[in-house]
C-alpha positions as protocol buffer text, in pm:
chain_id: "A"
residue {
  index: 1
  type: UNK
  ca { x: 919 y: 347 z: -1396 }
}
residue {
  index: 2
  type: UNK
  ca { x: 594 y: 309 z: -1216 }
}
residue {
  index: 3
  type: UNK
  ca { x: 389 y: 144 z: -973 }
}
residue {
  index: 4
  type: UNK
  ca { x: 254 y: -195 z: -1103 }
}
residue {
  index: 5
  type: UNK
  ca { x: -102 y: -277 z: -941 }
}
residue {
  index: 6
  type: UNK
  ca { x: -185 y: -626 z: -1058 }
}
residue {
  index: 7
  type: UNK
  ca { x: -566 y: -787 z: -976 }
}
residue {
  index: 8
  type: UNK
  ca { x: -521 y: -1182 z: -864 }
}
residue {
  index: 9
  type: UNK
  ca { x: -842 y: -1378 z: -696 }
}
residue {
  index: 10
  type: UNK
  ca { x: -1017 y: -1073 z: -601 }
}
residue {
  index: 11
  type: UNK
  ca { x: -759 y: -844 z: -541 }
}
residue {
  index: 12
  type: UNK
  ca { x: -573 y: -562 z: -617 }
}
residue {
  index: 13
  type: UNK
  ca { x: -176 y: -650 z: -556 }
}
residue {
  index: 14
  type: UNK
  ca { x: -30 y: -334 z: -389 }
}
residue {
  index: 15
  type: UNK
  ca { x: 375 y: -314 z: -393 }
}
residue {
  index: 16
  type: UNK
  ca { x: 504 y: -195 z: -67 }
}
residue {
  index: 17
  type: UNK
  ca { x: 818 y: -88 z: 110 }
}
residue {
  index: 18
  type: UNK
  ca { x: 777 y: -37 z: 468 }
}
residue {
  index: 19
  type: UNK
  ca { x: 1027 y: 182 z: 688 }
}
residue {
  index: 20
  type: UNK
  ca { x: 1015 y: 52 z: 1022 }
}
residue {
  index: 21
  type: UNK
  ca { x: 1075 y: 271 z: 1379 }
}
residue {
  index: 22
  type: UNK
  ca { x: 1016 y: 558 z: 1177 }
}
residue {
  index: 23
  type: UNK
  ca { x: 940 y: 943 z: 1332 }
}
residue {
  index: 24
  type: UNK
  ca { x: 570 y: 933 z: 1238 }
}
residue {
  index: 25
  type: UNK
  ca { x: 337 y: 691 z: 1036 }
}
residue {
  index: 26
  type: UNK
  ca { x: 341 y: 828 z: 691 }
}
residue {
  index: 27
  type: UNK
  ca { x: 250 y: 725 z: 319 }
}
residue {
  index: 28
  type: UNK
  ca { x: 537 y: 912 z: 124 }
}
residue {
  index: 29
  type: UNK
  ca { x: 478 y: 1116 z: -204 }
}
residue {
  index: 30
  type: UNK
  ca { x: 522 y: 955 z: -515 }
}
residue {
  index: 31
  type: UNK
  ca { x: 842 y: 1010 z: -704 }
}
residue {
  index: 32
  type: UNK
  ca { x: 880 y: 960 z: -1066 }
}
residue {
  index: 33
  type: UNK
  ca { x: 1075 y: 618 z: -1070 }
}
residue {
  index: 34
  type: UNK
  ca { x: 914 y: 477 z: -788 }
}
residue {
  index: 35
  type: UNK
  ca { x: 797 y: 86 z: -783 }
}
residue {
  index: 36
  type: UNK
  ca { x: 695 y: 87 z: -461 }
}
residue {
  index: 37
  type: UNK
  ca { x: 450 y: 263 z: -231 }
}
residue {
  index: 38
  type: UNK
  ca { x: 658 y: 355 z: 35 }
}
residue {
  index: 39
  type: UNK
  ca { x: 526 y: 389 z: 382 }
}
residue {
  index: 40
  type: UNK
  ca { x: 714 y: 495 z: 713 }
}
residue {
  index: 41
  type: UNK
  ca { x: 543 y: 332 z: 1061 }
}
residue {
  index: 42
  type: UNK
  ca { x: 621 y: 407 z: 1386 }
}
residue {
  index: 43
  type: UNK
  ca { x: 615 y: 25 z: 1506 }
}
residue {
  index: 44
  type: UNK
  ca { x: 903 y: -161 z: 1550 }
}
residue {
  index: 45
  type: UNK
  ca { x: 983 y: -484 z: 1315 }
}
residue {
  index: 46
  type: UNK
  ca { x: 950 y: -725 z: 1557 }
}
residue {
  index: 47
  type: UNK
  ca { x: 646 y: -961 z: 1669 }
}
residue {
  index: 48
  type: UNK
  ca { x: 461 y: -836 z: 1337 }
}
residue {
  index: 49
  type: UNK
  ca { x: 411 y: -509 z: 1503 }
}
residue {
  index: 50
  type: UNK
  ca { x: 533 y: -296 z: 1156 }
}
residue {
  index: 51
  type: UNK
  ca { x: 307 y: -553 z: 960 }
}
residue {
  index: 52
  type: UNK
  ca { x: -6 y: -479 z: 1136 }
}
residue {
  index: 53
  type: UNK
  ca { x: 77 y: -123 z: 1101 }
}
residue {
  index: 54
  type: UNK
  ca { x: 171 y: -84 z: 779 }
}
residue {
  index: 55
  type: UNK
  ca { x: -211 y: -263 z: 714 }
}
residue {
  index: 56
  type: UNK
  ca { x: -369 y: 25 z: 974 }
}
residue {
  index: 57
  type: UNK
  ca { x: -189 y: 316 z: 795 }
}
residue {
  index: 58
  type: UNK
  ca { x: -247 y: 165 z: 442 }
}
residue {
  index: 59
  type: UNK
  ca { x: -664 y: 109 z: 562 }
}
residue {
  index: 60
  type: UNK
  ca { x: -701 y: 454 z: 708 }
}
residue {
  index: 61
  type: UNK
  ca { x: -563 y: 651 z: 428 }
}
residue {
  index: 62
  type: UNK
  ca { x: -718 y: 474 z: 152 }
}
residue {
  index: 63
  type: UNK
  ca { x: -1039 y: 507 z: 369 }
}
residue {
  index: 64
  type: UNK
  ca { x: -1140 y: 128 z: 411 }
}
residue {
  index: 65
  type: UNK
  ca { x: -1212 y: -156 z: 634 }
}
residue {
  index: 66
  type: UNK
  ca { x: -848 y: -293 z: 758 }
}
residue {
  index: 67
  type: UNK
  ca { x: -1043 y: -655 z: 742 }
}
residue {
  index: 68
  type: UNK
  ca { x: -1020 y: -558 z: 330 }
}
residue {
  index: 69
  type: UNK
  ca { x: -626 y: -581 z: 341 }
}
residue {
  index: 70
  type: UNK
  ca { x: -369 y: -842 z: 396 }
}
residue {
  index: 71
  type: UNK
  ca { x: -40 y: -946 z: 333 }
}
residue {
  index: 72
  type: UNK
  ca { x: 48 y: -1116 z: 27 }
}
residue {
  index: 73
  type: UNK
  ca { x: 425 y: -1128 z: 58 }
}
residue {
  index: 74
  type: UNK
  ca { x: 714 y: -1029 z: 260 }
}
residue {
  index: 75
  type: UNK
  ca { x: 641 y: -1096 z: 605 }
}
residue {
  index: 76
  type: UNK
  ca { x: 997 y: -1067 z: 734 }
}
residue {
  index: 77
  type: UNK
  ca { x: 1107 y: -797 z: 437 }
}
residue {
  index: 78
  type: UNK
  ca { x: 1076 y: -456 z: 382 }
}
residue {
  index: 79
  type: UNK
  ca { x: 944 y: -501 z: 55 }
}
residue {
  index: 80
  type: UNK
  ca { x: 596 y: -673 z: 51 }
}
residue {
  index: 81
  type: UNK
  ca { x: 277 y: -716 z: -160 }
}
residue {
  index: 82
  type: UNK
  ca { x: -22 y: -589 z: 12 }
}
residue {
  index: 83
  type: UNK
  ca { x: -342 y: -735 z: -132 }
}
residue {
  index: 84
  type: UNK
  ca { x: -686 y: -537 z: -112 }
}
residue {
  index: 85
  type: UNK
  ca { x: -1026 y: -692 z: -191 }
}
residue {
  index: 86
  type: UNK
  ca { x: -1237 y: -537 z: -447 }
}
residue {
  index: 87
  type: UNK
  ca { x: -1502 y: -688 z: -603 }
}
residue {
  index: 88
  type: UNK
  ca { x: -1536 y: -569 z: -928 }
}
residue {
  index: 89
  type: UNK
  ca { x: -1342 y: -316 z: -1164 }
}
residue {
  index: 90
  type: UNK
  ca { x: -1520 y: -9 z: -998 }
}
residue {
  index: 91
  type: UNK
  ca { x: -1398 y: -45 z: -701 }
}
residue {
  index: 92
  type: UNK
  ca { x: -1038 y: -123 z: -858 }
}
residue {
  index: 93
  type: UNK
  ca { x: -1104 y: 234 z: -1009 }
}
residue {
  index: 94
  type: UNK
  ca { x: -1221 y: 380 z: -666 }
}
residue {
  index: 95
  type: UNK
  ca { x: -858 y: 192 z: -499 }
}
residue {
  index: 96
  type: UNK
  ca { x: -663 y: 342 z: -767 }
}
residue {
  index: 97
  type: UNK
  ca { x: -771 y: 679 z: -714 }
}
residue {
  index: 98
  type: UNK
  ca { x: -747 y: 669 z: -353 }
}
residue {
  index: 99
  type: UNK
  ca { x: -381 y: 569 z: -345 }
}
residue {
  index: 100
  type: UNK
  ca { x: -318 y: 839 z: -611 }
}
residue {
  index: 101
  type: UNK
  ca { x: -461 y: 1115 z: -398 }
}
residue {
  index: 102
  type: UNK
  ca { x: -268 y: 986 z: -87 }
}
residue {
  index: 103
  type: UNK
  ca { x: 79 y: 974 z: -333 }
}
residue {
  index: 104
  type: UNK
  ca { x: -7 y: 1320 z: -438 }
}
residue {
  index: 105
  type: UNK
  ca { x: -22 y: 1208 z: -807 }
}
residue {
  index: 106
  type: UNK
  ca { x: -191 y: 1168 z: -1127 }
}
residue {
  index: 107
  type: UNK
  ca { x: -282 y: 761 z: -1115 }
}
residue {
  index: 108
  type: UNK
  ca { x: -191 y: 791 z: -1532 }
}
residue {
  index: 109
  type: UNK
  ca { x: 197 y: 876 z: -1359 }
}
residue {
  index: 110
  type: UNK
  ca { x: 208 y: 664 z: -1082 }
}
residue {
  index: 111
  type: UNK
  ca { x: 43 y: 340 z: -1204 }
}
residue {
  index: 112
  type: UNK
  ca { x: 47 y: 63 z: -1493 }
}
């Protein structure tokens, strides 16, 4: 299994589980089997702190704006859809290979 990135109105569609009150803010190696990108944040779940976190750890590491992601889905889960504007199917490229590089993987391994 792998990570599905789907584009929808602009967007890449980036599946997420988020560890709150975790040791350090951390996006965790890829795993063969994994369907999620899982990321560990230090914030607690509560008032939408993890959720803004999650988007600050998720900006920083794939290098871009934080005003270029948002949450699609799963405001009150663990498991949520993070959407990040591109514009056209460079930049989608770009995206992919970022995220690969912070999974420590080959994007042909991690992604469909």
């Amino acid at each position: 299994m792998t990570i599905h990135l789907r584009l929808q109105g602009g967007a890449v569609i980036v599946p997420v589980k988020v560890t709150p009150k975790g040791s350090r803010n951390e996006i965790l190696p890829f795993r063969d089997g994994d369907v999620w990108v899982k990321v560990k944040v230090t914030a607690p779940p509560e008032d939408g702190q993890a959720n803004a976190a999650l988007l600050v750890v998720l900006a920083k590491q794939l290098q871009l704006p934080s005003s270029r992601l948002r949450l699609a889905s799963g405001l009150q889960a663990r498991q949520k859809q993070v959407a990040v504007a591109v514009s056209n199917a460079e930049e989608m490229a770009v995206l992919q290979a970022r995220l690969a590089q912070v999974l420590h993987s080959d994007p042909a391994l991690c992604f469909t």
